[in-house]
MARSE-831335 format. One record per residue: residue number from 1; residue in three letters; y, z, x negated of N, C-alpha, C in turn. Coordinates in Angstrom, 1 decimal. Each point is the difference from the previous one (the first is absolute). Layout:
BEGIN
{nupa NUM, "Ala", {Y, Z, X}, {Y, Z, X}, {Y, Z, X}},
...
// end
This chain:
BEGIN
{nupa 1, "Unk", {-9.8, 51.1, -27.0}, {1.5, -0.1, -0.1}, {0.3, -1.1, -1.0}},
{nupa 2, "Unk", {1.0, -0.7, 0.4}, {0.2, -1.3, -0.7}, {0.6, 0.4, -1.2}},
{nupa 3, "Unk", {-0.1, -0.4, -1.2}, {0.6, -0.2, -1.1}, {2.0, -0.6, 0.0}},
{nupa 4, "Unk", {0.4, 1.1, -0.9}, {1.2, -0.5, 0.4}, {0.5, -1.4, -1.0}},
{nupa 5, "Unk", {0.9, -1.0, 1.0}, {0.2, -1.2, -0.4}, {1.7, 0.2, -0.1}},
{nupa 6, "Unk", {0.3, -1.6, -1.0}, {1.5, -0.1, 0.1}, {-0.1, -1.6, 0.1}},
{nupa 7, "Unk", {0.8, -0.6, 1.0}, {0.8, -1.6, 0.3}, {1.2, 0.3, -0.7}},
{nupa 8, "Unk", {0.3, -0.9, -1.2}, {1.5, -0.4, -0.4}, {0.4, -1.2, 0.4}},
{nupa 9, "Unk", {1.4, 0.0, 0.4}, {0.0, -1.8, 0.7}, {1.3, 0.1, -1.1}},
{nupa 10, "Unk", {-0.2, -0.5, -0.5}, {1.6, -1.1, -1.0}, {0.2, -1.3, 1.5}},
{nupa 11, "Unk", {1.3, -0.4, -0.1}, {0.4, -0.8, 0.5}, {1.7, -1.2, -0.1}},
{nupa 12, "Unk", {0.0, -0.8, 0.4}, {1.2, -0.9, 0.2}, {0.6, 0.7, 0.8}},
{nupa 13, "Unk", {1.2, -0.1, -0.2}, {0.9, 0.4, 1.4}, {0.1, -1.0, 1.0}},
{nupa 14, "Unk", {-0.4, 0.6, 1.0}, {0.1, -1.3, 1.4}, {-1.5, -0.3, 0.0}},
{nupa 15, "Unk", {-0.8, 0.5, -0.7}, {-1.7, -0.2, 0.0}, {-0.5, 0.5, 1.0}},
{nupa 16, "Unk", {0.5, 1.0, 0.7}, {-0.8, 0.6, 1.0}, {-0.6, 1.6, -0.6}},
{nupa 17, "Unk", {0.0, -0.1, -1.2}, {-0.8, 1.0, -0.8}, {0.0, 1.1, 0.8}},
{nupa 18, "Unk", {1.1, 0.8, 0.0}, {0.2, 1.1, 0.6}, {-0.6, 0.3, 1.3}},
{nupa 19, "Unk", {0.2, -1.2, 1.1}, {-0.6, -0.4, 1.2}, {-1.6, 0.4, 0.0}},
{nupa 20, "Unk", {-0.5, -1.1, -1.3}, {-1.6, 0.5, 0.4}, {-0.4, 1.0, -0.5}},
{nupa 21, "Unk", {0.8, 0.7, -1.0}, {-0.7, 1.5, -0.4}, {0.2, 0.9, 1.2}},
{nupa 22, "Unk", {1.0, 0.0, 0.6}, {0.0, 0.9, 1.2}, {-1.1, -0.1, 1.4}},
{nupa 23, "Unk", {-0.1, -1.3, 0.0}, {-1.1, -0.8, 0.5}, {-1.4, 1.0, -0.2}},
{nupa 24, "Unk", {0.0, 0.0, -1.4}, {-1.7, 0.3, -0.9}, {0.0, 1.3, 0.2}},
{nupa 25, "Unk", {0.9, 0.9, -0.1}, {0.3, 0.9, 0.0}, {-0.3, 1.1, 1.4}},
{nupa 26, "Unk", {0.7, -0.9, 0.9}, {-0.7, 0.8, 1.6}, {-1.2, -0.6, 0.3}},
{nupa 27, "Unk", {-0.6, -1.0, -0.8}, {-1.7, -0.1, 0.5}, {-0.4, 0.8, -0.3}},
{nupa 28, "Unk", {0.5, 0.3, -1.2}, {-1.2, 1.1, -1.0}, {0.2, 1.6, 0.2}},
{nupa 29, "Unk", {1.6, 0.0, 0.6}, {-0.1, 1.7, 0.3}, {0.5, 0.1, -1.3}},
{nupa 30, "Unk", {1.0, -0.7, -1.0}, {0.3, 1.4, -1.1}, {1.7, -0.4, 0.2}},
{nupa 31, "Unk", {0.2, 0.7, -1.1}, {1.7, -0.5, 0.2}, {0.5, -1.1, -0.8}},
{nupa 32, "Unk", {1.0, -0.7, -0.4}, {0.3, -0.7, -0.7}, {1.8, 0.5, -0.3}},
{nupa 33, "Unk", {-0.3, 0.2, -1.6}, {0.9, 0.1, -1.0}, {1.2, -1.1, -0.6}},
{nupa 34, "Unk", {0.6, -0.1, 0.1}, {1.2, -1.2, -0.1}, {1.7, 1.0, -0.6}},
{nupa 35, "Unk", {1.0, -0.3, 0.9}, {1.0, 1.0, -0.4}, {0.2, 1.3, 0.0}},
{nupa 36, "Unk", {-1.7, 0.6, 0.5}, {-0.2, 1.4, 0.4}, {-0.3, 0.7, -1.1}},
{nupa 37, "Unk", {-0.2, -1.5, -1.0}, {0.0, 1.1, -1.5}, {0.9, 0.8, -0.5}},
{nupa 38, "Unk", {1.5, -0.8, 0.2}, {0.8, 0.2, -0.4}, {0.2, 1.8, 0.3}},
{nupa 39, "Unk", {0.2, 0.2, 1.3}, {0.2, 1.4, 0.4}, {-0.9, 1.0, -0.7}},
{nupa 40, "Unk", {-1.4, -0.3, 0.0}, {-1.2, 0.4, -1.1}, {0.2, 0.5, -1.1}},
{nupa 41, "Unk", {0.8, -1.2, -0.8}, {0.0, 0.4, -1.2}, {1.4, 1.0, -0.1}},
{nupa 42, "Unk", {0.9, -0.2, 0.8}, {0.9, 0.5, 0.4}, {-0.1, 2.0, 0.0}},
{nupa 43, "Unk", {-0.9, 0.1, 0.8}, {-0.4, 1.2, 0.0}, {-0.8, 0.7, -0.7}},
{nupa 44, "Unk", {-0.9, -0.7, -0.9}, {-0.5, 0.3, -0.8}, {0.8, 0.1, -1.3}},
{nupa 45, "Unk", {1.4, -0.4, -0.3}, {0.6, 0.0, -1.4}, {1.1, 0.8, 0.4}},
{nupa 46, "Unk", {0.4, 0.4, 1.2}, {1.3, 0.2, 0.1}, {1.2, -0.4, -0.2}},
{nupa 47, "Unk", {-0.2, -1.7, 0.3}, {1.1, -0.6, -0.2}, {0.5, -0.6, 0.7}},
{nupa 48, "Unk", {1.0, -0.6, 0.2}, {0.4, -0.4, 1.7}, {-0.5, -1.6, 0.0}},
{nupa 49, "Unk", {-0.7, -0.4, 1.3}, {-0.6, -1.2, 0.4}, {1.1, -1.2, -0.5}},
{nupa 50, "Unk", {0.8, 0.2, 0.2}, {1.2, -1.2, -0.7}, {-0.1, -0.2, -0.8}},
{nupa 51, "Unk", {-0.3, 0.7, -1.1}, {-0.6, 0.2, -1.7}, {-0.7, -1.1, 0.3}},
{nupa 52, "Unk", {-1.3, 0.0, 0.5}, {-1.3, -0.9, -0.3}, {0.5, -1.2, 1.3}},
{nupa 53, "Unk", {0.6, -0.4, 0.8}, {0.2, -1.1, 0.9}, {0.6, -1.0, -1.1}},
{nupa 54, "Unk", {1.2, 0.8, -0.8}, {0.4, -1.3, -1.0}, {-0.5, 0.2, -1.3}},
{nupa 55, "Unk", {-1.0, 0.4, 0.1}, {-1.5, -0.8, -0.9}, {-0.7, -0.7, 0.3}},
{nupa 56, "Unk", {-0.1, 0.1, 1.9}, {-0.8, 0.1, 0.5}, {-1.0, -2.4, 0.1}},
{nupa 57, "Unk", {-0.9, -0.2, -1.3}, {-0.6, -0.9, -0.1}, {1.2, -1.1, -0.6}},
{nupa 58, "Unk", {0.7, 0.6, -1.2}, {0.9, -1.0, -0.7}, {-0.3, 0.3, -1.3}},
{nupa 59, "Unk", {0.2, -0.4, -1.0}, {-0.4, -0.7, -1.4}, {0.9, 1.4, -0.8}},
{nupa 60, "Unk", {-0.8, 0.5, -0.9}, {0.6, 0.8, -0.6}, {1.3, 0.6, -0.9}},
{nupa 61, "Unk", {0.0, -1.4, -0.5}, {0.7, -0.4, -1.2}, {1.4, 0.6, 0.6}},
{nupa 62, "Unk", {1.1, 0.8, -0.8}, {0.8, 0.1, 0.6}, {0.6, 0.4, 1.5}},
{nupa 63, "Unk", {-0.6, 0.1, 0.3}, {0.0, 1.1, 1.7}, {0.6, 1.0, 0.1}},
{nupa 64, "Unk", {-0.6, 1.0, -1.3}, {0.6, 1.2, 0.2}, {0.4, 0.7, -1.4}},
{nupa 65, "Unk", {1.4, 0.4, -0.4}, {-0.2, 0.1, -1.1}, {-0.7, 1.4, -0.4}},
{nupa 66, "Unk", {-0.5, 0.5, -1.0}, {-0.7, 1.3, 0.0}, {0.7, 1.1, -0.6}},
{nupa 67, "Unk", {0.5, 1.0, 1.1}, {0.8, 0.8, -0.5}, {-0.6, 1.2, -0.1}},
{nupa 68, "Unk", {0.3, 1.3, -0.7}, {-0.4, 1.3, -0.5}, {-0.8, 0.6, 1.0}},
{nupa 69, "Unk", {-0.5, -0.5, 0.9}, {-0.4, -0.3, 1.4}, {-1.1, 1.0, 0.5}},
{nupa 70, "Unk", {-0.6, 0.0, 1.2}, {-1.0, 0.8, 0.6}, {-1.2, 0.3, -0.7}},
{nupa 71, "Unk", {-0.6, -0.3, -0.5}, {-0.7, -0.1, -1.0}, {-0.3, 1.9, -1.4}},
{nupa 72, "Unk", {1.7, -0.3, -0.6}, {0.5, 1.1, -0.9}, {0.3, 1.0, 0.7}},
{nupa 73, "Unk", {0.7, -0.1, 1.2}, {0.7, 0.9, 0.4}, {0.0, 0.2, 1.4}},
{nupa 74, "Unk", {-1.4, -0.2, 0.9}, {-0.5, 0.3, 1.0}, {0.8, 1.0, 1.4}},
{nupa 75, "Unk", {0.1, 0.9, -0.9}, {0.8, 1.2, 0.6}, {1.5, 0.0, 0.1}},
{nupa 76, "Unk", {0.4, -0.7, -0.8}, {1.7, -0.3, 0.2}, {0.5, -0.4, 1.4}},
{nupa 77, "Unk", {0.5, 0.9, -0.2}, {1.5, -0.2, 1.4}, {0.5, -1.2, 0.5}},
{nupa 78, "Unk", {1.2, 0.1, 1.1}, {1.1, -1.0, 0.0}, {1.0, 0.4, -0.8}},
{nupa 79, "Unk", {-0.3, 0.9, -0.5}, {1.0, 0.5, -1.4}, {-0.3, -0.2, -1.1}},
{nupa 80, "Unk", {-0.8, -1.5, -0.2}, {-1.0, -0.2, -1.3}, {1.1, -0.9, -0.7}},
{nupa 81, "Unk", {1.3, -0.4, 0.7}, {0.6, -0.4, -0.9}, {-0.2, -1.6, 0.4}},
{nupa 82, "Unk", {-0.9, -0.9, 0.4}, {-0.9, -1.1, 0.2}, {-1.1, -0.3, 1.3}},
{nupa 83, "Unk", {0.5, -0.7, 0.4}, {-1.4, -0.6, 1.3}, {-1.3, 0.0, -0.9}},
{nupa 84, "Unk", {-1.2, 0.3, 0.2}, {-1.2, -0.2, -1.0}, {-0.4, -1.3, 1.0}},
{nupa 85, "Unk", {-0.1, -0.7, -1.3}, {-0.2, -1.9, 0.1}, {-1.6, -0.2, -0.9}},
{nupa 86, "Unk", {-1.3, 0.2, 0.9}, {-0.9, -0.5, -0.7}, {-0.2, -1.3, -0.6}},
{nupa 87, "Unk", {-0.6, -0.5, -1.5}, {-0.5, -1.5, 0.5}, {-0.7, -0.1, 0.7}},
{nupa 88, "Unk", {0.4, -1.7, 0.1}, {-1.2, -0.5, 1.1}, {-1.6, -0.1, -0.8}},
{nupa 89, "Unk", {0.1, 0.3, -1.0}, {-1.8, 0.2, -0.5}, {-0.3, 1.6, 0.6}},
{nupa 90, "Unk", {0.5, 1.0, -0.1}, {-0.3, 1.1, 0.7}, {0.0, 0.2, 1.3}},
{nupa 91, "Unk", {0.8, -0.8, 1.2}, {0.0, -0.4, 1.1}, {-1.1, -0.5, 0.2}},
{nupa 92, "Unk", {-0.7, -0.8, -0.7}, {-1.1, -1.0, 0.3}, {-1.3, 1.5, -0.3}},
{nupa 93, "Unk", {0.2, 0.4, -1.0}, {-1.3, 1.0, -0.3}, {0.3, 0.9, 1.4}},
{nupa 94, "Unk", {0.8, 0.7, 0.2}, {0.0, 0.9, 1.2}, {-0.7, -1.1, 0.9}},
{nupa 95, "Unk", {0.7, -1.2, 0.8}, {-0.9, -0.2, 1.1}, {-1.3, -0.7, -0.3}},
{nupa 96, "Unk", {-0.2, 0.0, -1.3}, {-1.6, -0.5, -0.5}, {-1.0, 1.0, 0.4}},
{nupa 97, "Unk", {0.3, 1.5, 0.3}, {-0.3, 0.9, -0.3}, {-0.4, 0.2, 1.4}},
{nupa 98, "Unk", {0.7, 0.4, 0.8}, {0.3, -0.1, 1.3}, {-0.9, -1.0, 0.9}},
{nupa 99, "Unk", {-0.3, -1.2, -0.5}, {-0.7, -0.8, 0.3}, {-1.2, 0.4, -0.3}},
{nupa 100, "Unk", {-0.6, 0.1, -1.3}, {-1.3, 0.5, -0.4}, {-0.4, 1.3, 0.8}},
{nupa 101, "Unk", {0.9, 0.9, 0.6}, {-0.2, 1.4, 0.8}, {-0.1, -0.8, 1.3}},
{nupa 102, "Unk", {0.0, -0.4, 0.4}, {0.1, -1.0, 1.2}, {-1.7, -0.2, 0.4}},
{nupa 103, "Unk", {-0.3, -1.1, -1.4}, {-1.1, -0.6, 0.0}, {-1.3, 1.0, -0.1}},
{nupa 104, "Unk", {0.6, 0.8, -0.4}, {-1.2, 1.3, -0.5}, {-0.5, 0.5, 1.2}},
{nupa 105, "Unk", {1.0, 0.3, 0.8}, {-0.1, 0.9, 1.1}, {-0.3, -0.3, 1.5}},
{nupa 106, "Unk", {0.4, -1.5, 0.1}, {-0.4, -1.0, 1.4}, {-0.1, -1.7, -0.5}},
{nupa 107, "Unk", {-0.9, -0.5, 0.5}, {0.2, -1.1, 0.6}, {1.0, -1.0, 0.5}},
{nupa 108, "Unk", {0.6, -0.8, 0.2}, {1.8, -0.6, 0.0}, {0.2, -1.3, -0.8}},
{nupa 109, "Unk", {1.1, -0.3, 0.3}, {0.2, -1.5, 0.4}, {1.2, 0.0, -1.0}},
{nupa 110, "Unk", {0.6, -0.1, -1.4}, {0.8, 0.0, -0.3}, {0.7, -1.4, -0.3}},
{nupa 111, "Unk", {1.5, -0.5, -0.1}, {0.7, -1.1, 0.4}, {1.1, 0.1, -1.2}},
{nupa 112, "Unk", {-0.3, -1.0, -1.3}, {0.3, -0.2, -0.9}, {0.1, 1.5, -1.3}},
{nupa 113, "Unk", {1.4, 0.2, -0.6}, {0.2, 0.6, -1.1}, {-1.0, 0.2, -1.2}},
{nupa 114, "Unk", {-0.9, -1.5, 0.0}, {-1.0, 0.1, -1.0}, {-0.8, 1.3, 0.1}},
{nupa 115, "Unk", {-0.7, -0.1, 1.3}, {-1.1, 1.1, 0.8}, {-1.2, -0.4, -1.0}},
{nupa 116, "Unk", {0.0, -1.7, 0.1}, {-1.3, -0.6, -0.2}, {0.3, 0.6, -2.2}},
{nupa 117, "Unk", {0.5, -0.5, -0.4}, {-0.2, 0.7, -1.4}, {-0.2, 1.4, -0.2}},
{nupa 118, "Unk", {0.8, 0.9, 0.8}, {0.0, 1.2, -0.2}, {-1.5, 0.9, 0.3}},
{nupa 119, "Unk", {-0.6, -1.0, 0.5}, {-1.1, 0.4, 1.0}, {-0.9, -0.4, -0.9}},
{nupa 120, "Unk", {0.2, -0.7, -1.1}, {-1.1, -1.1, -0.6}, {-1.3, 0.7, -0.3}},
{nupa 121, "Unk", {-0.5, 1.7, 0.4}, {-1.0, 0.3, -0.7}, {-0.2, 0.4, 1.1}},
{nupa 122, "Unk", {0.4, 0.1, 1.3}, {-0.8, 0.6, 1.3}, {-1.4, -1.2, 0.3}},
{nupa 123, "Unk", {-0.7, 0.9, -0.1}, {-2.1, -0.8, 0.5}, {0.3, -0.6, 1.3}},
{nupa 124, "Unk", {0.9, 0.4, 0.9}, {0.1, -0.6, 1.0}, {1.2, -0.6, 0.9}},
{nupa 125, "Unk", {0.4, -1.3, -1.1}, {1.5, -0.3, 0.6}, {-0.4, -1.6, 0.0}},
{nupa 126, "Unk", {1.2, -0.3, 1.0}, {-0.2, -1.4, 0.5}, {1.7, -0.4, -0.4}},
{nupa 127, "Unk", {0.0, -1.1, -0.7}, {1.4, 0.1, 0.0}, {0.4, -1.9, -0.1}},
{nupa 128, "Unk", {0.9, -0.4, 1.1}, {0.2, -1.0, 0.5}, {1.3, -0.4, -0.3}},
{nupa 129, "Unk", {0.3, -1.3, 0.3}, {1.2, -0.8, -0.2}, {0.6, -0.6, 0.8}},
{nupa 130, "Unk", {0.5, 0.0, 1.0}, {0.3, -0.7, 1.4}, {1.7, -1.0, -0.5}},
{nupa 131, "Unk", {-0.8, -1.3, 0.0}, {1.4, -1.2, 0.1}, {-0.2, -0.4, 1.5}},
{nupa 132, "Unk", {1.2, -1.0, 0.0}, {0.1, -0.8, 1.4}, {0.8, -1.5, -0.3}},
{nupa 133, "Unk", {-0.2, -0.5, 0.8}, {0.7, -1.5, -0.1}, {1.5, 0.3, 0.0}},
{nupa 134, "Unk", {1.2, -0.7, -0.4}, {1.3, 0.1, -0.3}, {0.8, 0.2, 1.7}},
{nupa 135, "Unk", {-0.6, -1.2, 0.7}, {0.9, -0.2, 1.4}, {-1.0, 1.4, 0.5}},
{nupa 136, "Unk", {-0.7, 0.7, 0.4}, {-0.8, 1.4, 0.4}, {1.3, 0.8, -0.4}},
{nupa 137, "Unk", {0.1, -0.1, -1.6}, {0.5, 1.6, -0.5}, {1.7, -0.4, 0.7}},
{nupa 138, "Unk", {0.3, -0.7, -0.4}, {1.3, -0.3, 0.6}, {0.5, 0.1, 1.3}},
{nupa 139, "Unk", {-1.0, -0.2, 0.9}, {-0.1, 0.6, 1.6}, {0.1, 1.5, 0.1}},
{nupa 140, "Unk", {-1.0, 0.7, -0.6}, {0.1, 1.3, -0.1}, {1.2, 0.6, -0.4}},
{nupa 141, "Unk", {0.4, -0.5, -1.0}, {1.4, 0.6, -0.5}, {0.9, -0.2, 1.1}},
{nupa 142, "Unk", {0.0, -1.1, 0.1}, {1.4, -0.3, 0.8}, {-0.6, 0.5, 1.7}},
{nupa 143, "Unk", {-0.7, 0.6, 0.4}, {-0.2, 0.9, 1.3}, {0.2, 1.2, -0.4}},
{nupa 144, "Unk", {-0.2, 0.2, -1.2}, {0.3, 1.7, -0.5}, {1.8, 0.4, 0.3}},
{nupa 145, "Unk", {0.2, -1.1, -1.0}, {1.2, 0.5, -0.4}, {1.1, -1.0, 0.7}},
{nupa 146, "Unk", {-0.1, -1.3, 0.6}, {0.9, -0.6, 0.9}, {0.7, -0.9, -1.2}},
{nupa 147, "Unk", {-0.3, -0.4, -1.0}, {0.6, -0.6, -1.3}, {-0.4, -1.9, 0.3}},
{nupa 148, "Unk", {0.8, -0.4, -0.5}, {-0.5, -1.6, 0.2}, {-0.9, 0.2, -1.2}},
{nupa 149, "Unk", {-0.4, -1.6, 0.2}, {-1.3, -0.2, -0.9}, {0.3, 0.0, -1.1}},
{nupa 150, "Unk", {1.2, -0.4, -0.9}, {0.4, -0.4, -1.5}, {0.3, 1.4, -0.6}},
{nupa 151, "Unk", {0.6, 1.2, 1.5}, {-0.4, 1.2, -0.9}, {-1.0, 0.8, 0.3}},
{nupa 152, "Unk", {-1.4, -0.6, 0.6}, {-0.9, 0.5, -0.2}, {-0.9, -0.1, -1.2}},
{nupa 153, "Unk", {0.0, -1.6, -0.5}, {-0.3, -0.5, -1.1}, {0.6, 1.1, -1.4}},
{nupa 154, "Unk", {1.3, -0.1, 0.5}, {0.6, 0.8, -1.3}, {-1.0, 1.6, 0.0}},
{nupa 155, "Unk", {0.2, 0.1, 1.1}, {-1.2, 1.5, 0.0}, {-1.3, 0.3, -0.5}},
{nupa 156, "Unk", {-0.6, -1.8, 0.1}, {-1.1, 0.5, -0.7}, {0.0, -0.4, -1.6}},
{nupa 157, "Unk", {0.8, -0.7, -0.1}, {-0.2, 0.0, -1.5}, {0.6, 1.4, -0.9}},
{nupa 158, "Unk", {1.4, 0.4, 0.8}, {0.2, 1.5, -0.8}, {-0.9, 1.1, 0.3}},
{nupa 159, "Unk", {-1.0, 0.1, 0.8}, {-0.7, 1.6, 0.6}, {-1.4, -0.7, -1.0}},
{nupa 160, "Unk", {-0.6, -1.1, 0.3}, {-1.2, -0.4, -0.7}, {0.2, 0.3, -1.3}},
{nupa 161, "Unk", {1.6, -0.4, -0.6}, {-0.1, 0.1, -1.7}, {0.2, 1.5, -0.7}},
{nupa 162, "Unk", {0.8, 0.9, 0.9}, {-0.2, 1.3, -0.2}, {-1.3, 0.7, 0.1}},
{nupa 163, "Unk", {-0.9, -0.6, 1.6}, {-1.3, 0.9, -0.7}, {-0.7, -0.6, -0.6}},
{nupa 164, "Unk", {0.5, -0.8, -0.2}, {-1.5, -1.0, -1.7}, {0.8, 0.5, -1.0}},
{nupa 165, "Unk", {0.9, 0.4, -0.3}, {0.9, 0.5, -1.7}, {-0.3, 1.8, 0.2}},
{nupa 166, "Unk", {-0.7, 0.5, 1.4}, {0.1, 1.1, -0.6}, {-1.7, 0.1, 0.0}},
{nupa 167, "Unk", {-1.0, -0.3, 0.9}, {-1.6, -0.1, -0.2}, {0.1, -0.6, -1.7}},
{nupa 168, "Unk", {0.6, -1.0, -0.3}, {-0.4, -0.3, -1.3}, {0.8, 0.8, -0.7}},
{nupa 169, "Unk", {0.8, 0.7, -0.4}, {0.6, 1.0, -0.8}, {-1.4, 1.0, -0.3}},
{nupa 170, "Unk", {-0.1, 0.6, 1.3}, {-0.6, 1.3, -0.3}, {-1.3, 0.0, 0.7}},
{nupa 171, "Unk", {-0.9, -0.9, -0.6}, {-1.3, -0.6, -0.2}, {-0.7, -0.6, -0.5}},
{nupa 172, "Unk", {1.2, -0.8, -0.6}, {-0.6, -1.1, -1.1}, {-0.9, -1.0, 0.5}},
{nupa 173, "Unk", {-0.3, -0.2, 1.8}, {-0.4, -1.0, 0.2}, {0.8, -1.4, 0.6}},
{nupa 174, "Unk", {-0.5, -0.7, 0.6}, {1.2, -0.9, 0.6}, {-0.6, 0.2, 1.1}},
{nupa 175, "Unk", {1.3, 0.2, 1.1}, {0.2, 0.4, 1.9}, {-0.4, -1.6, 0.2}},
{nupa 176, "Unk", {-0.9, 0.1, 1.3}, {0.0, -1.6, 0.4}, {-1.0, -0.7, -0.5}},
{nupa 177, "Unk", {-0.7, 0.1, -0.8}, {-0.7, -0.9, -1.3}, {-1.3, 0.7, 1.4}},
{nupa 178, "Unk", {-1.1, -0.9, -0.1}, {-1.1, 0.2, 0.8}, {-1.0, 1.2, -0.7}},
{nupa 179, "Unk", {-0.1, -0.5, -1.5}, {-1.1, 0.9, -1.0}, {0.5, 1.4, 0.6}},
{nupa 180, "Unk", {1.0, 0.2, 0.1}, {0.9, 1.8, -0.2}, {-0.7, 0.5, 1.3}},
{nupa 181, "Unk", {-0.7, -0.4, 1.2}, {-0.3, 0.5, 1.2}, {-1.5, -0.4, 0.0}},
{nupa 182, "Unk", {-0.7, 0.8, 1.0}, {-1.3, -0.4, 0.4}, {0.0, -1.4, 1.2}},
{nupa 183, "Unk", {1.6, -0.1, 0.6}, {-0.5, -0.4, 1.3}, {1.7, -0.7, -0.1}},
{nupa 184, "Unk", {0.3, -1.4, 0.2}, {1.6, -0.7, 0.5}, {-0.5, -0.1, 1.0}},
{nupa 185, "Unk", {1.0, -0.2, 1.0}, {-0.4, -0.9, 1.2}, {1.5, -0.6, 0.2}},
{nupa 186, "Unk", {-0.3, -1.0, 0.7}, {1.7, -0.8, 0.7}, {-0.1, 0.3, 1.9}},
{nupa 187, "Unk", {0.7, 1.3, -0.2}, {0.1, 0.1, 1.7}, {0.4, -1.0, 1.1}},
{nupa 188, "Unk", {0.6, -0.9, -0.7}, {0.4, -1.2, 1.0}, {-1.2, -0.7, 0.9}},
{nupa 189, "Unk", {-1.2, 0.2, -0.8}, {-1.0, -0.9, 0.3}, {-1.0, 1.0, 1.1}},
{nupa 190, "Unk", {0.1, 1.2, -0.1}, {-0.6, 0.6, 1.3}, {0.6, 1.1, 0.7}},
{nupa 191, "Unk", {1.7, 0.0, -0.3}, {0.7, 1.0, 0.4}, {-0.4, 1.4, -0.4}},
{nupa 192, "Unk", {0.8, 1.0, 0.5}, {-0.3, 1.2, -0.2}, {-1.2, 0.9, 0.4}},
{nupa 193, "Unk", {-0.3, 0.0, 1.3}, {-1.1, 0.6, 0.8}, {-1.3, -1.2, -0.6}},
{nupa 194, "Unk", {-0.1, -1.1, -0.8}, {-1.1, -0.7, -0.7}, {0.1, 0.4, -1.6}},
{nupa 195, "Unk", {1.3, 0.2, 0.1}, {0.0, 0.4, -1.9}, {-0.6, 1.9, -0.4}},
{nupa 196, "Unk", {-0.1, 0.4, 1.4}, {-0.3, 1.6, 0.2}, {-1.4, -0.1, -0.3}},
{nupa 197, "Unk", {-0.7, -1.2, 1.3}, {-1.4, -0.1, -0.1}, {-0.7, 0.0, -1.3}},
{nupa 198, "Unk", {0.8, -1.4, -0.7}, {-0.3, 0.0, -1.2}, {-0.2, 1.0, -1.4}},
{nupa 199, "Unk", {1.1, 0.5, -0.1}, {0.0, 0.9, -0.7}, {-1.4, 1.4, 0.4}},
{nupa 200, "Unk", {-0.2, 0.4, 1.0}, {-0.4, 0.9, 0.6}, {-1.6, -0.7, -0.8}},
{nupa 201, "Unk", {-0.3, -0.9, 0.7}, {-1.2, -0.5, -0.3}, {-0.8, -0.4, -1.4}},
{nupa 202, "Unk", {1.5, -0.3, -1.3}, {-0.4, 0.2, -1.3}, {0.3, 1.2, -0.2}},
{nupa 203, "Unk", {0.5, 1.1, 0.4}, {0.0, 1.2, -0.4}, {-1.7, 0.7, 0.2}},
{nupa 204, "Unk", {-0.1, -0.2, 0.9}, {-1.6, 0.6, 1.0}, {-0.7, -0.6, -1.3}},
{nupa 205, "Unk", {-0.2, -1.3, -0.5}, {-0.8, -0.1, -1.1}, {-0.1, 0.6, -0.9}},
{nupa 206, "Unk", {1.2, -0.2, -0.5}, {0.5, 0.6, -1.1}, {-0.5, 1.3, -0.5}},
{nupa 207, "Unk", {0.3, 1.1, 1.4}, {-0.4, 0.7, -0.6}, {-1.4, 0.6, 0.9}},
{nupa 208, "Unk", {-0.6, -0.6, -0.1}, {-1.3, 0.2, 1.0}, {0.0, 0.6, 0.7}},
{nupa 209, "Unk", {0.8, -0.3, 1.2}, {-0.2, 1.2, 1.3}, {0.3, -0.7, 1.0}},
{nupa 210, "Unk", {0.3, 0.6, 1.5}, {0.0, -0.6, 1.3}, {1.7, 1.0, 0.3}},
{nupa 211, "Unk", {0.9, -0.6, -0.1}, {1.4, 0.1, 1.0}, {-0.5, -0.2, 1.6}},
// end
C-alpha cells in the first residue's frame, strides 16, 4: 500500500494552477482541496462558510476586528447580544488544522492557503509554485470572466498582492520566491496537461515511488 502523499500548488492567478492540480489529481485518483476547505473548516468550527470566504487567502492585518467572540463563548446564542467575529489568526489555525486532518488521513492535492507551510513537517509532501507568462494569465482571465485586458491586468496585481500579504503574514516566508518551494515551473512553456507531467514526474522522485 502506498504511503500517503500531499501536492501543494501555490499559484498566480491566470497560471493555470488550479487547472493542473485538478489535472494531477484525476491521474492519481485522490481529490484536490482548494475552496472545499472552506466548507471543512466550516463544519468543523461551526461557523458559517462566509466567516472564512472573507478571510478566505487575504492578509491579516485588520480584516477582522476581534470581538468577545467564538472562541469565549462558543455556546452563545443569537441572543448573545453580538455576531461572534473570529480573528483572522484563529480562522487561519482552524483551517490549518483541517488541512493537517486532511493530510493525516488521505493522499490530495491541496491549492494554496499556505498548504505548503502548514504541511512543512509532513515526510511526504511536494509543494510547488506554478507562474505563467503575463499575455497567458491575461487570456485566462479575460475567458473566465469576459473583462478587457487593462482589467485583467488590474486583477492580477490585486489577487497576486493579497495572496503574497497573506502567505507572508502567516508564514514568515516570501509567496513566489523559488527557495520557499521544492519545484516553480512557468506553465506557459508546456501548458497545463505538460505542467501536470512535470510536476507528476518530480514528485515520483521526490518521493521515491511510481504514480
Amino acid at each position: 500500500m502506498q504511503e500517503k502523499f500531499v501536492i501543494n500548488i501555490g499559484r498566480q492567478i491566470g497560471s493555470g494552477g488550479r487547472t493542473v492540480g485538478e489535472l494531477i489529481a484525476r491521474r492519481l485518483g485522490v481529490k484536490l482541496y482548494d475552496k472545499e476547505l472552506i466548507n471543512l473548516a466550516a463544519e468543523e468550527s461551526g461557523l458559517s462558510p462566509e466567516i472564512f470566504e472573507k478571510a478566505d487567502e487575504k492578509e491579516s492585518k485588520g480584516l477582522f476586528p476581534t470581538l468577545m467572540g467564538y472562541l469565549r463563548a462558543p455556546f452563545a446564542g443569537d441572543d448573545g447580544g453580538c455576531t461572534n467575529v473570529l480573528s483572522s489568526e484563529a480562522l487561519f489555525q482552524i483551517q490549518s488544522d483541517v488541512i493537517r486532518s486532511v493530510a493525516a488521513r488521505e493522499s490530495c492535492i491541496f491549492v494554496g492557503r499556505c498548504a505548503d507551510y502548514i504541511l512543512r513537517e509532513h515526510p511526504r509532501a511536494v509543494s510547488v509554485f506554478i507562474t505563467a507568462d503575463d499575455a497567458c494569465r491575461i487570456r485566462r482571465i479575460r475567458n473566465r470572466s469576459g473583462c478587457t485586458e487593462e482589467q485583467a491586468r488590474a486583477t492580477m496585481a490585486r489577487i497576486d498582492a493579497k495572496r503574497a500579504a497573506y502567505y507572508n503574514y502567516f508564514s514568515s516566508r516570501t509567496w513566489g520566491v523559488a527557495s520557499t518551494y521544492h519545484l516553480c515551473l512557468n506553465s506557459s512553456v508546456l501548458g497545463e496537461e505538460g505542467s501536470a507531467d512535470l510536476i507528476l514526474e518530480f514528485a515520483a522522485r521526490k518521493l521515491n515511488t511510481k504514480f
